[in-house]
ZADO-1210 file (C-alpha; in nm, 4 decimals, padded with zeros to 6 digits):
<atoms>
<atom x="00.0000" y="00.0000" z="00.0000" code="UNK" pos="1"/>
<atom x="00.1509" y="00.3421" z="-00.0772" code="UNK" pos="2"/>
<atom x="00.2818" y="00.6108" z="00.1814" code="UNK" pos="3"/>
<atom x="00.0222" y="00.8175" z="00.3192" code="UNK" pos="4"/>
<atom x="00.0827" y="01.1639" z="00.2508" code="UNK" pos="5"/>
<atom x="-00.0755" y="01.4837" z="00.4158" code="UNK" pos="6"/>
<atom x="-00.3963" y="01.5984" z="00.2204" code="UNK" pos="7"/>
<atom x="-00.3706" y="01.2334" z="00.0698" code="UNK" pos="8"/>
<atom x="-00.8057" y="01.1326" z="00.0307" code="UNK" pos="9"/>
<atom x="-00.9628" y="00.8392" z="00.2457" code="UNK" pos="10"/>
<atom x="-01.0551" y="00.5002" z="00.0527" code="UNK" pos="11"/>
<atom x="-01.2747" y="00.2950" z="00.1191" code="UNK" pos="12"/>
<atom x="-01.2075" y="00.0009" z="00.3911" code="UNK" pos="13"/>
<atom x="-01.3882" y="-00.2775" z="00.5397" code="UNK" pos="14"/>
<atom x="-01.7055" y="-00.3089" z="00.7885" code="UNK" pos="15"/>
<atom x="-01.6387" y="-00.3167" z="01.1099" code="UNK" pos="16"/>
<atom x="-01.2560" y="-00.2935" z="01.0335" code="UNK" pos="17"/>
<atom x="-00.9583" y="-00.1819" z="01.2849" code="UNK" pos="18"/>
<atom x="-00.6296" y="-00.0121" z="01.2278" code="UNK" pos="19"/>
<atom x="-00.3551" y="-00.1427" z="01.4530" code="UNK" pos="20"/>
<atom x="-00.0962" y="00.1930" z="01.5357" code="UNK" pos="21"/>
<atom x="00.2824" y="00.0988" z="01.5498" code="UNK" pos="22"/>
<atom x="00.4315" y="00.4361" z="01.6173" code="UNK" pos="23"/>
<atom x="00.8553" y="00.3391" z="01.5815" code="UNK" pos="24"/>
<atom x="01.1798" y="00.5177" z="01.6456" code="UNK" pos="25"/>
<atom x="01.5243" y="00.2747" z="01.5643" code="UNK" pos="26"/>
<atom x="01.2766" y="-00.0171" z="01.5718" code="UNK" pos="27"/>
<atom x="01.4592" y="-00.1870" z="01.2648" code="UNK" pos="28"/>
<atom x="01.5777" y="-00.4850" z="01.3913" code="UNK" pos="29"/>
<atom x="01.1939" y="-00.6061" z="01.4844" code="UNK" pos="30"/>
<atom x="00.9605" y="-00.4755" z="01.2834" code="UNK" pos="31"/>
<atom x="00.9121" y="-00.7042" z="01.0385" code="UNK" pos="32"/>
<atom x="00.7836" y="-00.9362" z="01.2607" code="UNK" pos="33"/>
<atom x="00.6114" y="-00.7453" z="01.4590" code="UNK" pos="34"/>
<atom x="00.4118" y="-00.6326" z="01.1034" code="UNK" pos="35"/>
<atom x="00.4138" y="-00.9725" z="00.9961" code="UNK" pos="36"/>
<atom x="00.2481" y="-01.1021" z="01.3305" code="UNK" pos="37"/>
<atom x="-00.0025" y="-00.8286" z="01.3828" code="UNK" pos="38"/>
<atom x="-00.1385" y="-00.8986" z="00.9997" code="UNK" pos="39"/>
<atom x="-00.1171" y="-01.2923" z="01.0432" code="UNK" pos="40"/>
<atom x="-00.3599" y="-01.2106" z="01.4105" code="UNK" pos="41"/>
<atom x="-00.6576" y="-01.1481" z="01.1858" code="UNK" pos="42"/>
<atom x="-00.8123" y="-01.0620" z="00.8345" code="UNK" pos="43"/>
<atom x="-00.9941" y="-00.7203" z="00.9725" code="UNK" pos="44"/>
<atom x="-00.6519" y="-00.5998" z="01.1160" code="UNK" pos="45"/>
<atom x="-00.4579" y="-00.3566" z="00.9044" code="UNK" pos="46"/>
<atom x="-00.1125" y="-00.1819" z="01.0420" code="UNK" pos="47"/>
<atom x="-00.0097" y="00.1846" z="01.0392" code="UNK" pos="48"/>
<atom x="00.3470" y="00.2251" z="01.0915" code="UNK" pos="49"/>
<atom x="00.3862" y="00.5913" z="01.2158" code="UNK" pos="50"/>
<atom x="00.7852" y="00.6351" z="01.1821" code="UNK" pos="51"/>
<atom x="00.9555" y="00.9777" z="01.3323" code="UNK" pos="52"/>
<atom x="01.2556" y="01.0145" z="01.1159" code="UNK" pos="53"/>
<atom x="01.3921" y="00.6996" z="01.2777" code="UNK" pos="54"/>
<atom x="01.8370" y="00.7211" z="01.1816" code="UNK" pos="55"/>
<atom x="01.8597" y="00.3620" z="01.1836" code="UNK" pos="56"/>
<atom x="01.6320" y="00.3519" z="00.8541" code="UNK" pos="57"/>
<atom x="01.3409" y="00.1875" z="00.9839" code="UNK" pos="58"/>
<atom x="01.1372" y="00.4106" z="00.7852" code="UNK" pos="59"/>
<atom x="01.2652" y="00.3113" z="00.5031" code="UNK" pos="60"/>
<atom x="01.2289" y="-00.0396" z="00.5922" code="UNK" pos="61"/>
<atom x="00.8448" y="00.0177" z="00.7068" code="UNK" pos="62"/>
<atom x="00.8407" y="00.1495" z="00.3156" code="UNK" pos="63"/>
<atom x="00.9809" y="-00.1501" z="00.1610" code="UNK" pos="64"/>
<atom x="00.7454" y="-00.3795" z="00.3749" code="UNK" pos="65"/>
<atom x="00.4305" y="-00.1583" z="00.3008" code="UNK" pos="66"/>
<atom x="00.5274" y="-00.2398" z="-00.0527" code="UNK" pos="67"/>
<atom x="00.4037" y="-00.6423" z="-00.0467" code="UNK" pos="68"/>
<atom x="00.1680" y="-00.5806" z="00.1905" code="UNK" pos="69"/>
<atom x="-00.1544" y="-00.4271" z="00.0505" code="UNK" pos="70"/>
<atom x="-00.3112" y="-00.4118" z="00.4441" code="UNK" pos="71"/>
<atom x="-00.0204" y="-00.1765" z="00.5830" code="UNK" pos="72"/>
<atom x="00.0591" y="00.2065" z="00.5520" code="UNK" pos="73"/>
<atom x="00.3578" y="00.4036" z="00.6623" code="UNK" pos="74"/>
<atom x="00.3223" y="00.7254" z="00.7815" code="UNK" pos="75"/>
<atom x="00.6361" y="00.9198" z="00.7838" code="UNK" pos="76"/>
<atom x="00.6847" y="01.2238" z="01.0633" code="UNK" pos="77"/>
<atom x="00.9800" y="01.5404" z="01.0203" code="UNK" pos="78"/>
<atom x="01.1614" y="01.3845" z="01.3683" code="UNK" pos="79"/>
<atom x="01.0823" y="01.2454" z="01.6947" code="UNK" pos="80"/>
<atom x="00.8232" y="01.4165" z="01.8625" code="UNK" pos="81"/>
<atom x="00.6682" y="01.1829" z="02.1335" code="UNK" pos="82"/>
<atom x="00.4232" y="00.8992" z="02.1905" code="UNK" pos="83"/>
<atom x="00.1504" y="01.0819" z="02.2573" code="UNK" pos="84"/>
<atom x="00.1779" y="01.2877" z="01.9047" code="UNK" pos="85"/>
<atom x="00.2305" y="00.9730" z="01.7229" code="UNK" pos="86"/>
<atom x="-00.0557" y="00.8119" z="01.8337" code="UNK" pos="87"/>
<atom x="-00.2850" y="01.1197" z="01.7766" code="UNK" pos="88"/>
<atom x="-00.1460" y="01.1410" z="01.4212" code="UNK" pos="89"/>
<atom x="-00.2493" y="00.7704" z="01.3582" code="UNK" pos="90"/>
<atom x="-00.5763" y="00.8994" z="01.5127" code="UNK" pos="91"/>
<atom x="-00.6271" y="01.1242" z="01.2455" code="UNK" pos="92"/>
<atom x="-00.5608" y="00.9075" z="00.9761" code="UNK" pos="93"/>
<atom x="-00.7722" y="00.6349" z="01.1282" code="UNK" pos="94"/>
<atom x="-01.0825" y="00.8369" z="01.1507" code="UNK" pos="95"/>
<atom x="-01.0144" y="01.0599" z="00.7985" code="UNK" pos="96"/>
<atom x="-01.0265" y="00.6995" z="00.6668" code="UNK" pos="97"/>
<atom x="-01.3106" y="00.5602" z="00.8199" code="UNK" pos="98"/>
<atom x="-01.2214" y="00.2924" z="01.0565" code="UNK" pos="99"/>
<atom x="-01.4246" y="00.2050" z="01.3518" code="UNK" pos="100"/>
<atom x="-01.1768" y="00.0205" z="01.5784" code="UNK" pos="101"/>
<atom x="-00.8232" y="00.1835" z="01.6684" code="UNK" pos="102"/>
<atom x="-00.5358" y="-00.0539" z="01.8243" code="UNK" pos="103"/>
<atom x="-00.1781" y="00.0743" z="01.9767" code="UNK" pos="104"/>
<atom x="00.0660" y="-00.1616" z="02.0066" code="UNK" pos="105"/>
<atom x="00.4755" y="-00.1028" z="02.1134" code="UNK" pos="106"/>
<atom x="00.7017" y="-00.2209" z="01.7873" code="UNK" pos="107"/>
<atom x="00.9185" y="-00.4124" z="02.0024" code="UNK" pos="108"/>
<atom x="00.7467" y="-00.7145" z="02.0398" code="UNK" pos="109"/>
<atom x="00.6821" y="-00.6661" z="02.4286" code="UNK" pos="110"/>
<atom x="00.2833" y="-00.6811" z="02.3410" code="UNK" pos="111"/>
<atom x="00.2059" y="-01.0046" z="02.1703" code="UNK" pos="112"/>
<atom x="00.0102" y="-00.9504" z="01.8544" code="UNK" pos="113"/>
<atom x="-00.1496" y="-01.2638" z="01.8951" code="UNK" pos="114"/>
<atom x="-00.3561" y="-01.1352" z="02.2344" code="UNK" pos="115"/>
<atom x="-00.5083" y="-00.9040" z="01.9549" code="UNK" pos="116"/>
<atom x="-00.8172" y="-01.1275" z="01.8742" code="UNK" pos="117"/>
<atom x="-00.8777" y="-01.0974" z="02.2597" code="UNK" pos="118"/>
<atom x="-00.9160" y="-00.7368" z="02.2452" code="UNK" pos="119"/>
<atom x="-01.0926" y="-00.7112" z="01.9323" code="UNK" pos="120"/>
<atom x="-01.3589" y="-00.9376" z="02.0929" code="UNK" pos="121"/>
<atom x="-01.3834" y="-00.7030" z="02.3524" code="UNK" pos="122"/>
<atom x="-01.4603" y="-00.4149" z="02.1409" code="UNK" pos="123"/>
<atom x="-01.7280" y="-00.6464" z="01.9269" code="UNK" pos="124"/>
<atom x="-01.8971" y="-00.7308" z="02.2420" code="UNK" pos="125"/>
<atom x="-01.9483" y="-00.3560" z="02.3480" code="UNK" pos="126"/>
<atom x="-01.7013" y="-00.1948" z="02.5282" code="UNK" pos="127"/>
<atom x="-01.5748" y="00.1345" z="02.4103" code="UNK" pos="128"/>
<atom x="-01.2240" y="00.1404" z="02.5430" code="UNK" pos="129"/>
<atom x="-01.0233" y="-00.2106" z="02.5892" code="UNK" pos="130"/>
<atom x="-00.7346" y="-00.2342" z="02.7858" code="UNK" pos="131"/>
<atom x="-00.4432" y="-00.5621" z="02.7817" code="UNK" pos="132"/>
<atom x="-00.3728" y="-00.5702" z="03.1372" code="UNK" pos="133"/>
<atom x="-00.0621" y="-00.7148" z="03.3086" code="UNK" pos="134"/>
<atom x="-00.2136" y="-00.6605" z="03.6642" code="UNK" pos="135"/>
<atom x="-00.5393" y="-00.8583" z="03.7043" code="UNK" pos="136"/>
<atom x="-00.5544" y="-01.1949" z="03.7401" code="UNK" pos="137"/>
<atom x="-00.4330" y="-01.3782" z="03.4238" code="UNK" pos="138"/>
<atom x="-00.1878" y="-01.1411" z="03.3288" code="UNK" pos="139"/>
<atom x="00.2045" y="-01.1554" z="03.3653" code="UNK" pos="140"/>
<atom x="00.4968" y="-00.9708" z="03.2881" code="UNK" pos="141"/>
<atom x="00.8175" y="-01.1824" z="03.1625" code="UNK" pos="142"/>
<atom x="01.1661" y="-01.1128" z="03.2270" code="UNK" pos="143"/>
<atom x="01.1048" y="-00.7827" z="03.3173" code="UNK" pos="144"/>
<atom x="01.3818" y="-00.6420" z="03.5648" code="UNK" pos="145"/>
<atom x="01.2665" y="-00.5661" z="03.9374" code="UNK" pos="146"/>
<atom x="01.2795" y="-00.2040" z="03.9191" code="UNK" pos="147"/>
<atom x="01.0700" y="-00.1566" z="03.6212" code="UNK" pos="148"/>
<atom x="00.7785" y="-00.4145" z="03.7934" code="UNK" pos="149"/>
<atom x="00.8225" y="-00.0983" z="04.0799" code="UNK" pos="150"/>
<atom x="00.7499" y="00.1939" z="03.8726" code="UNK" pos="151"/>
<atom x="00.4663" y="00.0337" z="03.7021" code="UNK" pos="152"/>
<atom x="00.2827" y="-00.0764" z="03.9594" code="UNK" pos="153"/>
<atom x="00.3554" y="00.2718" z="04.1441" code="UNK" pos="154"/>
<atom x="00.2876" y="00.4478" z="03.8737" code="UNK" pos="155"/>
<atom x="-00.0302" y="00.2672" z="03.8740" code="UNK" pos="156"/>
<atom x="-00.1361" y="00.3309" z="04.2235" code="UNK" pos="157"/>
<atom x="-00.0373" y="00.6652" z="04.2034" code="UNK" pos="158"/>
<atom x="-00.2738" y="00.7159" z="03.9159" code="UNK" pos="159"/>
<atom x="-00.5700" y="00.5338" z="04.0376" code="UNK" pos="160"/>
<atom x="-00.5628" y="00.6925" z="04.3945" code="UNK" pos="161"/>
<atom x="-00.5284" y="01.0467" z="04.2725" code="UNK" pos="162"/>
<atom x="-00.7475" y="01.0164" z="04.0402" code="UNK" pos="163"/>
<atom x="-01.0112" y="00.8275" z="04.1252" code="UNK" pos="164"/>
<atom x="-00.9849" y="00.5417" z="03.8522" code="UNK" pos="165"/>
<atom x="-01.0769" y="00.1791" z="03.8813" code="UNK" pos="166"/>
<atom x="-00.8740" y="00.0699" z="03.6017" code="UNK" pos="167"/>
<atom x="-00.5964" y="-00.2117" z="03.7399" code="UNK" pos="168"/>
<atom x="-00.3506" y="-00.1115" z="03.4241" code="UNK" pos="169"/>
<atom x="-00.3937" y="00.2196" z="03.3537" code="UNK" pos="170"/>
<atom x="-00.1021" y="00.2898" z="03.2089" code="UNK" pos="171"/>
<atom x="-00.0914" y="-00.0020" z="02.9976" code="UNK" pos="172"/>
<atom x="00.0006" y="00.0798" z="02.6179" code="UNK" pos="173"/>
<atom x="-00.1529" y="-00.2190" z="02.4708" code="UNK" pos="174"/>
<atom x="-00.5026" y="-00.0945" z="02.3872" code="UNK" pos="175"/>
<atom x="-00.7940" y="-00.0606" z="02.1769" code="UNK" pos="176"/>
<atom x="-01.0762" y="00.2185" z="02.0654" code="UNK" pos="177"/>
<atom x="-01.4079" y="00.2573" z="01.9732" code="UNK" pos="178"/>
<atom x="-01.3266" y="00.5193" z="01.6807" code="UNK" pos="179"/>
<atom x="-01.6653" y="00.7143" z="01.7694" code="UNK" pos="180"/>
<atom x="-01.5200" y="00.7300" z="02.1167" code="UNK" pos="181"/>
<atom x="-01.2366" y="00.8987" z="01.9768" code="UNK" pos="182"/>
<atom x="-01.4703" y="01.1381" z="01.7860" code="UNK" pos="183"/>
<atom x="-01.6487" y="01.2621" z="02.0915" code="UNK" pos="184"/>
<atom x="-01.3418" y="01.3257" z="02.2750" code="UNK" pos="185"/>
<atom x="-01.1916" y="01.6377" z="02.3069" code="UNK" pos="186"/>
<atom x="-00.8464" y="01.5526" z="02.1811" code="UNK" pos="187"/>
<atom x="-00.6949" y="01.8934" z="02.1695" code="UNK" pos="188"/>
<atom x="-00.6660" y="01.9035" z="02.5236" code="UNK" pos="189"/>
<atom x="-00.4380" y="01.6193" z="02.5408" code="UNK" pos="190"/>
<atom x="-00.0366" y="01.7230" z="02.5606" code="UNK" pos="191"/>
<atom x="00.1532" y="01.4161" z="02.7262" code="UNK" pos="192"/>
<atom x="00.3555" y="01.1759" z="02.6001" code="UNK" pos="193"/>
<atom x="00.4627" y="00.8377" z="02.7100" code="UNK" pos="194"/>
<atom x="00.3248" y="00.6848" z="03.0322" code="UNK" pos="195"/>
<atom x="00.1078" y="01.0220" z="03.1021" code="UNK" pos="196"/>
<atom x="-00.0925" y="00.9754" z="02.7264" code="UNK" pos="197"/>
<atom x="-00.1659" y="00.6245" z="02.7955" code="UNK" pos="198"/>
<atom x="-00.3435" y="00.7340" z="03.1896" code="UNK" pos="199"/>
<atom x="-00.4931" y="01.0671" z="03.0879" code="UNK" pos="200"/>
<atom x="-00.6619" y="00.8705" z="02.7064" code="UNK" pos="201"/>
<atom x="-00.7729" y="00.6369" z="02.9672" code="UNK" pos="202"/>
<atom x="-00.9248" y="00.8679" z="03.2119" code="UNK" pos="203"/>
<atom x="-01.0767" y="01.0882" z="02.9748" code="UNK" pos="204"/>
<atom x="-01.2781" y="00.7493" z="02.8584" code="UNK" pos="205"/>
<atom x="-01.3213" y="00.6584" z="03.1984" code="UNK" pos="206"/>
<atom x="-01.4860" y="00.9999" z="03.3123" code="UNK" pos="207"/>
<atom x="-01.7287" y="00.9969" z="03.0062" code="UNK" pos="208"/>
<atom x="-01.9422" y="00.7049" z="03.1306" code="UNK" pos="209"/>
<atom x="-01.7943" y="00.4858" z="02.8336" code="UNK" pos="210"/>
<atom x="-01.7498" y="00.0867" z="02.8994" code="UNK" pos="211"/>
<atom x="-01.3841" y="00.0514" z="02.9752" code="UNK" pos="212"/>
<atom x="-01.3006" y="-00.3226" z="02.9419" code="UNK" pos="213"/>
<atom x="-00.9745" y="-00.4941" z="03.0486" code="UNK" pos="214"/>
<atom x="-00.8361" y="-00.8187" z="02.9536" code="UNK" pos="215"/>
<atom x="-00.5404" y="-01.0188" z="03.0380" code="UNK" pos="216"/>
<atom x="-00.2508" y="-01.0048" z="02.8879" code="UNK" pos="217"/>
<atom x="00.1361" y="-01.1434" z="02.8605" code="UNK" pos="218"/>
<atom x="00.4082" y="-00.8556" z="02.8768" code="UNK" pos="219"/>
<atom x="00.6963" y="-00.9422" z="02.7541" code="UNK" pos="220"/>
<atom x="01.0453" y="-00.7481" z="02.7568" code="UNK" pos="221"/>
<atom x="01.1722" y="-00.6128" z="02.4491" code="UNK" pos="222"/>
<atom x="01.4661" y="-00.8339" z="02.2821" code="UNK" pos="223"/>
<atom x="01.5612" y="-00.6217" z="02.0541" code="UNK" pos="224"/>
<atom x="01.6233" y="-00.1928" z="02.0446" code="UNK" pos="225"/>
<atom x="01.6392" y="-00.0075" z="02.3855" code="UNK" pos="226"/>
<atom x="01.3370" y="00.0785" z="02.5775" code="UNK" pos="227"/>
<atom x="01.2378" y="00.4868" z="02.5390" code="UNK" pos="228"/>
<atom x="01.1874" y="00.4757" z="02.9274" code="UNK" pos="229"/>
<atom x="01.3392" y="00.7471" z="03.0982" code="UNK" pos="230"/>
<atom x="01.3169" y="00.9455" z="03.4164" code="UNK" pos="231"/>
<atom x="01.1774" y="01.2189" z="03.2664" code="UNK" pos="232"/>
<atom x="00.8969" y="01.0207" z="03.1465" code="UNK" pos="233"/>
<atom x="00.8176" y="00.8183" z="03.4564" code="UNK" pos="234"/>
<atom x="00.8650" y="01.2191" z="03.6305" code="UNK" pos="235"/>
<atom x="00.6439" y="01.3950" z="03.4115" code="UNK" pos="236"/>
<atom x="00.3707" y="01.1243" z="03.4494" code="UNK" pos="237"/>
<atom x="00.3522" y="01.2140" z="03.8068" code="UNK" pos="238"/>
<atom x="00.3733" y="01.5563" z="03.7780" code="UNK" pos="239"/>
<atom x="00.0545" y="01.5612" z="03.5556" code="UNK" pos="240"/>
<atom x="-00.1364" y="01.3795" z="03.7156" code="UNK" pos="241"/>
<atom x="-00.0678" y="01.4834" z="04.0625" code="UNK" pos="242"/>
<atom x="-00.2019" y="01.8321" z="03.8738" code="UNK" pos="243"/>
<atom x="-00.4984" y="01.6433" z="03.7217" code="UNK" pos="244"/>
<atom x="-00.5939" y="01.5082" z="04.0453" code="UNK" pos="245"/>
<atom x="-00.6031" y="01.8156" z="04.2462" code="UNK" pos="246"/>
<atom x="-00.7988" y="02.0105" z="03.9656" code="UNK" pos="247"/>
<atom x="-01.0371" y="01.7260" z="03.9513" code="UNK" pos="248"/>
<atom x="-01.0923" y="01.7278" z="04.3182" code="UNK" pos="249"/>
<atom x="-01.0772" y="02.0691" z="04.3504" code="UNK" pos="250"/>
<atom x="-01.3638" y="02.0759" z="04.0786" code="UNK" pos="251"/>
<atom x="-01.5730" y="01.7807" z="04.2831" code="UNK" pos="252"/>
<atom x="-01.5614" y="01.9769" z="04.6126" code="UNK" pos="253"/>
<atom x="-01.6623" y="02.3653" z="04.4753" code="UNK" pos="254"/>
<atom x="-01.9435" y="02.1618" z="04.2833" code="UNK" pos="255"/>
<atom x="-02.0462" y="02.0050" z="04.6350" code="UNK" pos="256"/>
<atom x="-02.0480" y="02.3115" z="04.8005" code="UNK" pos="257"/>
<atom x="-02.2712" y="02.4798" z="04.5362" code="UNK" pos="258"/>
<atom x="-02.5580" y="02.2252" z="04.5393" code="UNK" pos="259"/>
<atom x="-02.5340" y="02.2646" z="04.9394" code="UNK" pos="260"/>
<atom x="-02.5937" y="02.6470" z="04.8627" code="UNK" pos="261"/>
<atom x="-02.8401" y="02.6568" z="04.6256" code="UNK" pos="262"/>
<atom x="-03.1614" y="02.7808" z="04.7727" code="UNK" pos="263"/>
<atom x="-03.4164" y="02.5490" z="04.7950" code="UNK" pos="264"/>
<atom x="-03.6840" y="02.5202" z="04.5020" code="UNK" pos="265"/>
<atom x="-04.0163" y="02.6731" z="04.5947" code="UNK" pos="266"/>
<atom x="-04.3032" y="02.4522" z="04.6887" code="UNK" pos="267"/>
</atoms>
């Protein structure tokens, strides 16, 4: 399938049909498989590769593989510019052309492609949001070091206490859309990248009264490439939502405080 290109027009696509998002930065050595295994998971599943000027010519290798493989699209950013703004930009071109389920997946092979089915059922059945959680029963994490099982499940206490949420994986990455659920979300409100786009996507679902499904899943550490976690991510994660929490509570207590005021309706 050719390169999408900006003002390029939507085609037509299947009923009922899902784009999987593989945003990638020096993800050469496993994205063919990653491709390969996400198309072999099912017919309806087609693959955007969103590349940001990757040095290590994965673009151009996302190209070449696009090339035999009429169900996958590359879209090619100026540089590296975040998670969050890749996945938006796959947004875009998901909706503009008409799909009705979105995926994210991470291109190095730490979210098994084959678990895809699981969440696609998921979706089918009803739920607007479906999340591949690796903290509810059923779900693992494999050969992941000690200190990253620590920040995760931090980061997901954190998240859930400040905030209110009931979700046991928040911050999970392996996910899936309703595309009208995207639609009726304000999306130009959302600035965070990383760990922070995955909780705030999440709890903007979460707070509109959508069904927010999760489902087991295997996590698996990357075997090839070097993780994008940094400090700075894992940081600015707790920075915003420690600032989403307060404003959300703040919002929940002056809102309280104005019903108690209101004068009484006439009788």
């Amino acid at each position: 399938m050719r390169t999408a290109r900006p003002g390029e027009a939507a085609y037509a696509v299947r009923v009922q049909n899902a784009l999987v998002i593989i945003p990638t930065y020096c993800e050469r050595d496993g994205l063919t498989s990653i491709v390969d295994r996400v198309l072999a998971a099912d017919p309806d599943l087609d693959v955007l590769v969103v590349d940001d000027n990757s040095p290590d010519g994965t673009g151009q290798l996302a190209d070449d593989l696009a090339a035999g493989r009429p169900r996958m699209t590359v879209l090619h950013r100026a540089g590296k510019s975040g998670l969050g703004s890749a996945y938006m930009a796959g947004f875009d071109l998901a909706l503009d052309r008409g799909y009705e389920l979105v995926f994210e997946i991470d291109a190095d092979g730490s979210h098994s492609p084959e678990q895809l089915p699981t969440l696609l059922a998921a979706l089918r059945n009803g739920a607007d949001l479906v999340i591949g959680s690796r903290w509810m029963p059923g779900g693992r994490v494999v050969n992941w070091p000690r200190h990253r099982r620590i920040i995760s499940h931090t980061g997901t206490w954190f998240a859930r206490i400040m905030l209110g949420s009931r979700l046991r994986d928040i911050t999970s990455g392996y996910r899936g859309y309703r595309a009208d659920v995207l639609r009726t979300l304000d999306l130009s409100t959302v600035h965070s990248h990383g760990y922070s786009f995955q909780i705030e996507m999440a709890w903007l679902v979460e707070r509109s009264g959508r069904e927010v499904a999760e489902r087991p899943i295997t996590f698996v550490e990357r075997t090839t490439g070097t993780s994008k976690m940094s400090l700075g991510i894992v940081l600015e994660a707790m920075w915003r939502v420690t600032v989403w929490g307060l404003r959300h509570r703040t919002a929940t207590a002056t809102a309280r405080i104005r019903r108690r005021r209101a004068p009484a309706p006439l009788r």
